[in-house]
C-alpha positions in Angstrom: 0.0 0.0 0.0 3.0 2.2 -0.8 3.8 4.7 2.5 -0.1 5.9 3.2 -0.6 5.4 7.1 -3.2 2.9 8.1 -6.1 3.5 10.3 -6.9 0.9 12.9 -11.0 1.2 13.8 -13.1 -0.9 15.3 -16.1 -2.0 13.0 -19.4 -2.8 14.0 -22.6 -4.9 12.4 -25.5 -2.9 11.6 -28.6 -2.9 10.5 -29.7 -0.9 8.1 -32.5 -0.3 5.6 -32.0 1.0 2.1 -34.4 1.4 -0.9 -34.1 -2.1 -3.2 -32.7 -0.8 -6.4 -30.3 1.6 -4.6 -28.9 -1.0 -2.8 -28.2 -2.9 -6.0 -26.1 0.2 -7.3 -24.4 -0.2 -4.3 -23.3 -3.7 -4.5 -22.6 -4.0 -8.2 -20.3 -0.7 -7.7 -18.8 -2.4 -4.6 -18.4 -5.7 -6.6 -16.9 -3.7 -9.8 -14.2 -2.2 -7.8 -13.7 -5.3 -5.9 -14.7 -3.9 -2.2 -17.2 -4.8 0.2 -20.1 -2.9 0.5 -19.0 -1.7 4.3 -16.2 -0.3 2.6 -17.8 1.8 -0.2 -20.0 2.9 2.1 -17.4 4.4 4.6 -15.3 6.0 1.8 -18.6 7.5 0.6 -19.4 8.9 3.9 -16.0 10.0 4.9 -16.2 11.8 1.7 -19.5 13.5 2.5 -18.3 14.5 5.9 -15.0 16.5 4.3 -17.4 18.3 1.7 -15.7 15.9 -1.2 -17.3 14.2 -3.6 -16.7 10.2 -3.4 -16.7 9.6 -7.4 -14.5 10.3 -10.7 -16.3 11.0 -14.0 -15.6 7.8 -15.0 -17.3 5.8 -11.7 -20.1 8.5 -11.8 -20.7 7.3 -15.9 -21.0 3.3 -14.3 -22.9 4.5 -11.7 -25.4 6.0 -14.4 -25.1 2.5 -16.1 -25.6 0.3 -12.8 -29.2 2.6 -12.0 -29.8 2.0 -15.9 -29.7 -1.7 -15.5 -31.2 -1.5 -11.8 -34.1 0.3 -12.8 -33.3 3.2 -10.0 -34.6 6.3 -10.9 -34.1 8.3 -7.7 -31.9 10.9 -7.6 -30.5 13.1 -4.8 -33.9 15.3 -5.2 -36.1 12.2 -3.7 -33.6 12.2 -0.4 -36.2 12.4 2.7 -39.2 12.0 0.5 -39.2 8.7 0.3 -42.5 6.4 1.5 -41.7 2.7 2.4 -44.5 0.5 1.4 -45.8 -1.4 4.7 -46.9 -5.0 4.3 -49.3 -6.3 6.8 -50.0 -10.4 6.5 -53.6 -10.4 5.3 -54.2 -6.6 4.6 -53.4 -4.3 1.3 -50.3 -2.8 0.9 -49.9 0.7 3.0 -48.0 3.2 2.5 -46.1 5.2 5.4 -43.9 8.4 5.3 -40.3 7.3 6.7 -39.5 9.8 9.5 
């Protein structure tokens, strides 16, 4: 890893929800540059937290190609708008407003 200083953390298991299709982007990004999803997610954040964006031209163009072929048509305009469908054994499908 060349001279770069190296970060020892402790990591914990989470869980956390994320809308279908964008978790797909995620993990076929992940999988394209050969990292775990844990760790693209931490670089992304880490990135958001210094004001930097996470992504060259190029990853942003296969990012654009992975929501193609996911069927993700969010973008950053739908962030806290989005309504998680509730599904109750025996009842319709509800709707509720993620708080």
């Amino acid at each position: 890893m060349g001279t770069e200083s190296q970060f020892v953390v402790e990591r914990v298991q989470t869980g956390v929800r994320l809308e279908k299709r964008l978790l797909k982007v995620l993990k076929g990004f992940a999988e394209y540059h050969d990292m775990s999803l844990g760790d693209l997610l931490e670089g992304i954040v880490l990135h958001a937290f210094d004001g930097k964006t996470p992504f060259s031209a190029s990853s942003l163009e296969r990012i654009q190609d992975l929501k193609k072929f996911c069927g993700l048509d969010l973008d950053s305009t739908a962030s806290h708008r989005l309504t998680e469908i509730k599904r109750h054994p025996g009842s319709k499908m509800t709707s509720e407003k993620k708080k």
